[in-house]
C-alpha positions in Angstrom: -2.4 -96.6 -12.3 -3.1 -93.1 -11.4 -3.5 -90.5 -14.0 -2.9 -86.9 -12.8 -4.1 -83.8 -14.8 -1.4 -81.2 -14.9 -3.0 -77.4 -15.4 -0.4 -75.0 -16.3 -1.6 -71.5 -15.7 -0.1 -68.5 -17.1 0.2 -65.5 -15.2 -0.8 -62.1 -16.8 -0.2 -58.9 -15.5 -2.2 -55.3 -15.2 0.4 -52.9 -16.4 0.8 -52.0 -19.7 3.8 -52.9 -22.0 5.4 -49.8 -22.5 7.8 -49.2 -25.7 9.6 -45.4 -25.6 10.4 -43.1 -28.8 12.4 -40.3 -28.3 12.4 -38.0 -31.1 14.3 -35.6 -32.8 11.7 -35.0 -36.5 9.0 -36.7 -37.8 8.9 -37.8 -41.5 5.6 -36.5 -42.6 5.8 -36.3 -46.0 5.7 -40.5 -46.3 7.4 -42.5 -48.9 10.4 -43.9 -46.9 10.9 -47.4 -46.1 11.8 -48.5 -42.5 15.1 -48.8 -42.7 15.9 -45.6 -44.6 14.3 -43.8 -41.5 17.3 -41.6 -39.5 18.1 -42.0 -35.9 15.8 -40.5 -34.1 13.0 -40.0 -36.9 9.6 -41.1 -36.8 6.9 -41.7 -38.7 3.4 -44.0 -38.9 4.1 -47.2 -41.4 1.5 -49.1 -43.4 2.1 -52.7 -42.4 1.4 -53.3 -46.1 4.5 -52.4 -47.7 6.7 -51.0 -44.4 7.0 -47.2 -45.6 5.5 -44.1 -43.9 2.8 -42.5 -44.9 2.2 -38.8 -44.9 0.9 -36.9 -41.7 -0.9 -34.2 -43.5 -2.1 -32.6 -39.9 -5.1 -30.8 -39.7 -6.9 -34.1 -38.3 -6.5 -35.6 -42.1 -7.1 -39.5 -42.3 -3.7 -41.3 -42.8 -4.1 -43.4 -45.9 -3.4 -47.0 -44.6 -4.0 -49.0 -46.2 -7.9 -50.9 -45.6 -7.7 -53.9 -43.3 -4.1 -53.3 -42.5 -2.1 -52.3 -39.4 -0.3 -49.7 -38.4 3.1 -49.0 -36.6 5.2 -46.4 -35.3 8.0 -46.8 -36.0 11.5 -44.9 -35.5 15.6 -44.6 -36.6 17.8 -46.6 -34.7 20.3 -44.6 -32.9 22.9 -46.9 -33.5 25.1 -46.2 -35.8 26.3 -49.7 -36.7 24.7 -53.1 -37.8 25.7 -55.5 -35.2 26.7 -55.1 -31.3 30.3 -55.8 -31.0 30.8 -56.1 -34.5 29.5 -59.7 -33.7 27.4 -60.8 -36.1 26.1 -63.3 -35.0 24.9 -61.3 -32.1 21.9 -59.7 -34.3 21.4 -56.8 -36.2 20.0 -53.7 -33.3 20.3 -51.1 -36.1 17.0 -52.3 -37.1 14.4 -49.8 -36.6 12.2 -49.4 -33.5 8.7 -50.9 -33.8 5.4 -50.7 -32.3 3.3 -53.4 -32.3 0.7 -53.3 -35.1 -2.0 -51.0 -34.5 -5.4 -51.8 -35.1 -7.6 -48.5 -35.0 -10.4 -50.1 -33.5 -8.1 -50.7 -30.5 -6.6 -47.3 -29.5 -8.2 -46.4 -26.5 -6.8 -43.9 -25.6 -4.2 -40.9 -26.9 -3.3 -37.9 -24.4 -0.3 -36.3 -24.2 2.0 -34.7 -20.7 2.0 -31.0 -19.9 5.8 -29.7 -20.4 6.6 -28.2 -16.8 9.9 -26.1 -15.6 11.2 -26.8 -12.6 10.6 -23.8 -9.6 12.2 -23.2 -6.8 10.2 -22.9 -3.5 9.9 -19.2 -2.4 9.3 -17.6 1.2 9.0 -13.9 2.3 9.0 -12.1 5.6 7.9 -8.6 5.3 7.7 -5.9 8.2 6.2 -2.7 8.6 6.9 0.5 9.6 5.5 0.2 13.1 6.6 -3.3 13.7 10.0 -3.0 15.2 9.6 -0.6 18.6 13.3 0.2 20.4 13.9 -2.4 22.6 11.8 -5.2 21.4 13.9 -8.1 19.7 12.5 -9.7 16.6 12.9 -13.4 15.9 12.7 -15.2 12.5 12.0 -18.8 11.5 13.0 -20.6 8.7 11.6 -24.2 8.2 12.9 -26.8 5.6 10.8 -29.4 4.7 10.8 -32.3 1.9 12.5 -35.3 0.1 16.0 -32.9 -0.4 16.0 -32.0 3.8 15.0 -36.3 4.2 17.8 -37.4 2.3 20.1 -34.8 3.5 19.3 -34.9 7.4 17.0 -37.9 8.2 14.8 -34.7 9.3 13.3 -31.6 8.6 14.9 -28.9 9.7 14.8 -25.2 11.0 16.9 -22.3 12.2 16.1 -19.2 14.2 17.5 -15.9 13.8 16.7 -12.8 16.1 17.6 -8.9 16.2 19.3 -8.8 19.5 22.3 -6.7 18.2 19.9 -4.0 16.6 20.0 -1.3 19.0 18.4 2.5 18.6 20.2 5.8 19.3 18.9 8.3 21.6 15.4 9.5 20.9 14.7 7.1 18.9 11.4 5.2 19.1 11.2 2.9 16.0 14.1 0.7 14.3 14.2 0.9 10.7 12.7 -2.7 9.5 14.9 -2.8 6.9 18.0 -3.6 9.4 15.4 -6.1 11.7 15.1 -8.3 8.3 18.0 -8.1 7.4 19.8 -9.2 10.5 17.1 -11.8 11.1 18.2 -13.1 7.8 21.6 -13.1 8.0 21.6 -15.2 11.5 19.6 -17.8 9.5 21.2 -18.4 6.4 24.1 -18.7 8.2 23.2 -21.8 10.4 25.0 -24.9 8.6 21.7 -26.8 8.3 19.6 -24.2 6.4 22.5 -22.7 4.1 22.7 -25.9 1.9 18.7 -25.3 1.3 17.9 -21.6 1.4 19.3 -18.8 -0.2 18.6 -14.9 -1.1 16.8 -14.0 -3.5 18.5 -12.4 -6.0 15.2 -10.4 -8.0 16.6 -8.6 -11.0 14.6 -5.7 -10.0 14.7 -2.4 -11.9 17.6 -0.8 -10.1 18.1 2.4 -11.6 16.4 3.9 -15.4 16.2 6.2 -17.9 13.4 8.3 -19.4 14.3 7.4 -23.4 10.6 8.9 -24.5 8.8 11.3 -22.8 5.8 10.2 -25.2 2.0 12.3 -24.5 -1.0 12.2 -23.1 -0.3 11.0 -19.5 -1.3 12.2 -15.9 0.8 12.7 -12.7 0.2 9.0 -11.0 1.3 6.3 -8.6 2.2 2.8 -9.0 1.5 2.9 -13.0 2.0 -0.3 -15.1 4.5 -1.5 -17.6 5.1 -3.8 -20.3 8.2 -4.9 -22.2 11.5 -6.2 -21.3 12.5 -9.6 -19.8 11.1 -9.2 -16.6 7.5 -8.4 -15.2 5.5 -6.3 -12.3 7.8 -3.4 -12.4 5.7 -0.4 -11.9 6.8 3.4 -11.7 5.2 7.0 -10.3 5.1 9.7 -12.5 6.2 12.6 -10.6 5.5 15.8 -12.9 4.7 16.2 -16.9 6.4 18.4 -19.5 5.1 19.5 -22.9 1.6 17.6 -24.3 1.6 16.1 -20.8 4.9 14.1 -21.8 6.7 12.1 -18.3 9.4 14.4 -17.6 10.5 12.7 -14.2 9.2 9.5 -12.8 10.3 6.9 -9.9 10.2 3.7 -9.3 7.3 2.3 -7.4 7.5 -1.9 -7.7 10.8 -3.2 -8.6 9.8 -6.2 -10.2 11.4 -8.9 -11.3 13.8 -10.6 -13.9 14.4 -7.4 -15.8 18.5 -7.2 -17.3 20.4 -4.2 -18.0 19.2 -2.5 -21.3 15.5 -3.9 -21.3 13.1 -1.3 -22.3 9.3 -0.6 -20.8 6.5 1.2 -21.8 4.8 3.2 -19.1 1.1 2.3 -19.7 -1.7 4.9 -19.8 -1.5 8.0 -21.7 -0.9 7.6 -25.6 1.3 4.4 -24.6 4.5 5.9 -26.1 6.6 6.8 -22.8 9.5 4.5 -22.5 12.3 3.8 -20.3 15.6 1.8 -20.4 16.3 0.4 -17.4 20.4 1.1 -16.7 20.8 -1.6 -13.4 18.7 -4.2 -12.3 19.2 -5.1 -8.5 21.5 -7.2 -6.8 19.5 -9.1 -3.3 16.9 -10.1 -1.7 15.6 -6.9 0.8 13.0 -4.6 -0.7 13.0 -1.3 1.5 9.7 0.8 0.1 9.0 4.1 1.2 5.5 5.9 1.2 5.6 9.3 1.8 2.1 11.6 3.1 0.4 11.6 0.0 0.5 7.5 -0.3 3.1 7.5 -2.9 5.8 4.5 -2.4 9.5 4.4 -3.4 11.4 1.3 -3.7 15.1 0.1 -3.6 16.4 -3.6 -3.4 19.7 -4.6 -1.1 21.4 -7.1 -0.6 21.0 -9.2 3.0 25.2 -8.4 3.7 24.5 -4.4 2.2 21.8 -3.9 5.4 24.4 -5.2 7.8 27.7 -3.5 6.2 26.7 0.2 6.6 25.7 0.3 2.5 22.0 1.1 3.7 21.6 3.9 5.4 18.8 3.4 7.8 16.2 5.6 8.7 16.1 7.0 12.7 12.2 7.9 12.4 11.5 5.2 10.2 7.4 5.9 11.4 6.5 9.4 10.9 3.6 10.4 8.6 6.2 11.6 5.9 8.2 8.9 5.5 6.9 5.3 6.7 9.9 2.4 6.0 8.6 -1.1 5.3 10.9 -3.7 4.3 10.6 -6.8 2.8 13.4 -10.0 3.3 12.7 -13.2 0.4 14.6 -16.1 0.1 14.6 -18.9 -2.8 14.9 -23.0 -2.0 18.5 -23.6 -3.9 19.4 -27.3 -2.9 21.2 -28.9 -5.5 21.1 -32.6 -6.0 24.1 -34.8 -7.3 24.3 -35.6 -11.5 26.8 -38.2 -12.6 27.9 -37.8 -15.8 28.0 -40.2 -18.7 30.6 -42.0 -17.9 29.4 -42.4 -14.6 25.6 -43.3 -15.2 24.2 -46.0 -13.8 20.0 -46.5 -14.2 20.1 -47.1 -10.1 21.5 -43.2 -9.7 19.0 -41.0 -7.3 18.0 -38.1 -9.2 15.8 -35.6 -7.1 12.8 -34.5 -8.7 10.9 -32.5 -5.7 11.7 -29.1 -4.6 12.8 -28.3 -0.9 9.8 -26.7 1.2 10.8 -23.5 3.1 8.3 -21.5 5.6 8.9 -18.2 7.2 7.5 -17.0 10.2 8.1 -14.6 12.8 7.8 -15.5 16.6 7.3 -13.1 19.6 10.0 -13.3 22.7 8.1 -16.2 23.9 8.8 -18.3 20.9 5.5 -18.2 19.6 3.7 -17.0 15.9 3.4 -13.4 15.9 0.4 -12.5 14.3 0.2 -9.2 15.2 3.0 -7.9 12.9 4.5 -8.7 10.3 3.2 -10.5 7.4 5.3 -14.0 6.1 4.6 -15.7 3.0 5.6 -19.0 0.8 5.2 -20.4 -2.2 6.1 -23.9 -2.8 7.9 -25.0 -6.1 7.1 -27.1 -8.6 8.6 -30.4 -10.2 10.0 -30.7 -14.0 8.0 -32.6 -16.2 9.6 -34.6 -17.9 13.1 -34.7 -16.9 15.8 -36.0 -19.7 16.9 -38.5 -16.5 13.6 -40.1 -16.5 13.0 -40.2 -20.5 16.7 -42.2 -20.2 15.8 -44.4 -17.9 12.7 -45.6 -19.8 14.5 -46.0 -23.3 16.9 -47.9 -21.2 14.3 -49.8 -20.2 12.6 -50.0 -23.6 16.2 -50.9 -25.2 16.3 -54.0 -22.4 12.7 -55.5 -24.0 14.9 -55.7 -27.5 17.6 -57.8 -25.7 20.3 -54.7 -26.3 21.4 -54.5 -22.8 22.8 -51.1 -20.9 26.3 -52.1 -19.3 26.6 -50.8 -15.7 27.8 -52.0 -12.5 31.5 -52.5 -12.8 34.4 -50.7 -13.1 35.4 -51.2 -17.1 31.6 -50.5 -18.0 31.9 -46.8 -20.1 34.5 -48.5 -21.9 32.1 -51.8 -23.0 29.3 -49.5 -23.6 31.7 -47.7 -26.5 32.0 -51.5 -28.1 28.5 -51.9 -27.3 27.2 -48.6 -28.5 25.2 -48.0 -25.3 27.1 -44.4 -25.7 24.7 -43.9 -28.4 21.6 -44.2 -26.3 23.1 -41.9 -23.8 23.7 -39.3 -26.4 20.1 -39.3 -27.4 18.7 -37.9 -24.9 19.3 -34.8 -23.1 19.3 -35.3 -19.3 18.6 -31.8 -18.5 16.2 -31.0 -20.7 12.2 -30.9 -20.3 10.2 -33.0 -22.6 6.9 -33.3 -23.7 5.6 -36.7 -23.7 2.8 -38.3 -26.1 1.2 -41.5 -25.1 -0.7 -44.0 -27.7 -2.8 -46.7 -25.8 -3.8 -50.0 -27.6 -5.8 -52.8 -26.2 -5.7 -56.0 -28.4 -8.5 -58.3 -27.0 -7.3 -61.8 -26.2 -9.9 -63.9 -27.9 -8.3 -67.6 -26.8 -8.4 -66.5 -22.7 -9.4 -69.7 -21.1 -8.8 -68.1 -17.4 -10.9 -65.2 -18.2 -8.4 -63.3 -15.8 -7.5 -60.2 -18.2 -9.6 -59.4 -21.5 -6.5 -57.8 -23.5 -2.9 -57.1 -23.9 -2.3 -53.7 -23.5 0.6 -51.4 -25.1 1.5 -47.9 -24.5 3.7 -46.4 -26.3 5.6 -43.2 -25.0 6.8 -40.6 -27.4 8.9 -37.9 -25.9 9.6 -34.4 -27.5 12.3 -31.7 -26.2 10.1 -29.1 -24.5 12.3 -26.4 -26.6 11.2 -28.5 -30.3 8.2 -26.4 -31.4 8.3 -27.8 -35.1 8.6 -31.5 -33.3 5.8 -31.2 -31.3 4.2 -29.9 -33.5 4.3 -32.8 -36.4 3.8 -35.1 -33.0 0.6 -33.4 -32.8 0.0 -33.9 -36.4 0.4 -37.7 -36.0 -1.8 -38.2 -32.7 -4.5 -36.1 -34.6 -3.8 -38.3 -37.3 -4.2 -41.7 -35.6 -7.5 -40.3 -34.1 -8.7 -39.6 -37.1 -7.8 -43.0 -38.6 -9.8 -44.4 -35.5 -12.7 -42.8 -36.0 -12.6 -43.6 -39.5 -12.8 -46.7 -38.5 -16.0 -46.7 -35.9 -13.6 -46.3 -33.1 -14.8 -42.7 -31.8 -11.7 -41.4 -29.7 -10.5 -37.7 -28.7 -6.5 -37.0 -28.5 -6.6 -35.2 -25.1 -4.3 -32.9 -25.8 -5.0 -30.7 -22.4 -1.5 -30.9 -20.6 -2.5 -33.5 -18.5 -0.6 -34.6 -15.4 0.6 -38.6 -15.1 
């Protein structure tokens, strides 16, 4: 008779188990049981008698309970007792749970930077002396990135050139303003770049009002201002009235994201000139003019306004009175698809990478001209975190409690209503930016006969609307709390509240 030994082995894994919170308040004032906590409200329990316990903030030591655990814990969001008004199916309006926290085993708490989504910019910008009668000017526009991938199987690029800019008689320059802008139009025209690229529309300071002439000030170029929505609009103060008030001024730097009605200061002086600005601009072109003394004008048109006979172009665009430079920008615009509700299905692609764009300007040859001409990008940058990813992981989170997310046939919106899987979806907002708070806790695995792993770890992700300053806030409260309560405890841990990136 042979005896065999059997060794059963269990497999344990890396990653963290990860539980999701997304929150709406925080009861900080304690008192409540479990169960009388609302959808969406959190709060830090004392595993002695299952109510909260007050977040005082400040970094105050939560008063659980000696020798007891901890849990977060949050409202359900459903609004029911049973799924399916089954009940034998379990009761999922109980509250969501943490596992108990032991303060000598958080080891770490940290918290996500909240990030707004930019779009990728690029500029081409050419000077007064750059654009000589019969030379033609070429532009390139590149797209790069996950959007161009999915879209083409390829980056992509388009060239546009100035061949139908032609000078008059006498003429020796061509006014760079039209060069740009034809360039541009060529470009943005080609059917692989237009779903990508677009103008950029600036809200410049189009046109203003002196409201105050205010005191103290000095004729100047390119001063500063503050105020309004917008920034890096700057004006020249052309000649002074009474206690050196601004009597007339123009605008030197357009800036941008100003609307109608704003109101700036003009810096300098006693700081008590204002103006209101009456139009903001409408394109993408910015045509500057700098006179013999240095001092530059500018005005902002749109890419079609250069090519339509709106502009009015300058025949000696190069003379020492009057020097035209002009300036094209564009913006990435590509738009990815969002299915609704009714539609969602955890699988759906949801792009969170900006398309890549690069301007440059080539010689006749096809080559970088370096010679003239000046092209610039700046490449955008990713929302952190999106509502479609904070979804996804209370999905997920919802899947470890056994309350399953129907998807992936044709009558699923409707089971999801019976279900209340509607609910989940209406907690979070899919495009909204949130701030996420992370709790780690390591419980050490004392009976570990394969010596593989030395503890089970949680994480425990608490997301926070990026627009809920009172929310974050009382978040804040509780992670400053819990390190507190940790160090209390021997267990000398920092919340890195820095705006990490993870």
């Amino acid at each position: 008779m042979v005896l065999t030994q059997i060794l059963f082995i269990m497999a344990y894994f890396n990653n963290a188990f990860n539980k999701t919170f997304v929150v709406s308040s925080v009861d900080t004032a304690g008192g409540t049981a479990t169960s009388a906590l609302t959808a969406g409200q959190l709060g830090l329990v004392d595993g002695a008698d299952w109510q909260t316990v007050a977040v005082a903030g400040g970094g105050a030591v939560p008063a659980i309970t000696a020798g007891e655990l901890a849990y977060v814990v949050e409202g359900a969001f459903y609004s029911k007792d049973t799924i399916g008004n089954n009940p034998g199916h379990g009761g999922y309006k109980e509250s969501v749970k943490s596992k108990g926290i032991n303060p000598r085993y958080i080891t770490r708490l940290w918290a996500a930077n909240c990030l707004s989504a930019s779009q990728a910019t690029a500029s081409l910008s050419l000077g007064s002396d750059c654009a000589p009668c019969g030379k033609t000017q070429f532009m390139r526009i590149d797209v790069k990135g996950s959007p161009a991938l999915r879209f083409l199987n390829h980056n992509a690029y388009a060239i546009g050139d100035s061949a139908n800019v032609c000078c008059v008689e006498g003429q020796e320059y061509i006014d760079p303003t039209l060069i740009v802008g034809a360039m541009a139009q060529m470009v943005l025209a080609d059917p692989l770049i237009k779903p990508f690229v677009a103008e950029a529309d600036l809200d410049g300071v189009a046109t203003a009002t002196l409201s105050a002439g205010g005191t103290g000030y000095a004729v100047a170029s390119g001063v500063a201002t503050t105020g309004g929505s917008g920034s890096g609009a700057k004006v020249n103060i052309d000649s002074l009235g009474t206690s050196d008030a601004v009597a007339t001024f123009s605008i030197a730097d357009v800036g941008s994201g100003y609307a109608a009605a704003d109101v700036l200061t003009i810096t300098g002086g006693n700081a008590d000139a204002t103006f209101i600005v009456d139009t903001v601009t409408e394109g993408g072109v910015i045509v500057s003019v700098t006179d013999a003394a240095g001092e530059v004008v500018q005005s902002v048109y749109s890419i079609a306004q250069t090519q339509d006979g709106t502009y009015t172009p300058s025949t000696t665009p190069n003379t020492s009175g009057a020097k035209v430079s002009a300036e094209v920008k564009f913006v990435g615009a590509y738009v990815d698809t969002v299915f609704g509700n009714c539609s969602f299905r955890t699988t759906d692609h949801f792009n969170a990478e900006p398309v890549e764009i690069i301007v440059s300007l080539l010689d006749e040859t096809g080559n970088p001209c370096n010679d003239c001409g000046v092209a610039s990008s700046t490449p955008g940058s990713m929302q952190q975190t999106q509502g479609e990813e904070v979804l996804r992981e209370l999905i997920l989170s919802e899947r470890y409690r056994q309350s399953p997310f129907n998807q992936g046939n044709a009558d699923s919106s409707r089971i999801r209503e019976i279900e209340m899987s509607s609910e989940i979806l209406a907690a979070v907002d899919r495009s909204a930016t949130y701030r996420a708070y992370y709790i780690q806790h390591s419980v050490p695995r004392f009976n570990n006969p394969s010596g593989v792993f030395d503890n089970d770890q949680y994480v425990y992700k608490i997301y926070v609307k990026c627009d809920d300053a009172a929310g974050q806030a009382a978040v804040v409260d509780l992670m400053e709390g819990l390190e507190a309560w940790a160090g209390d405890n021997g267990n000398k841990i920092v919340f890195e509240d820095t705006n990490v990136y993870w």
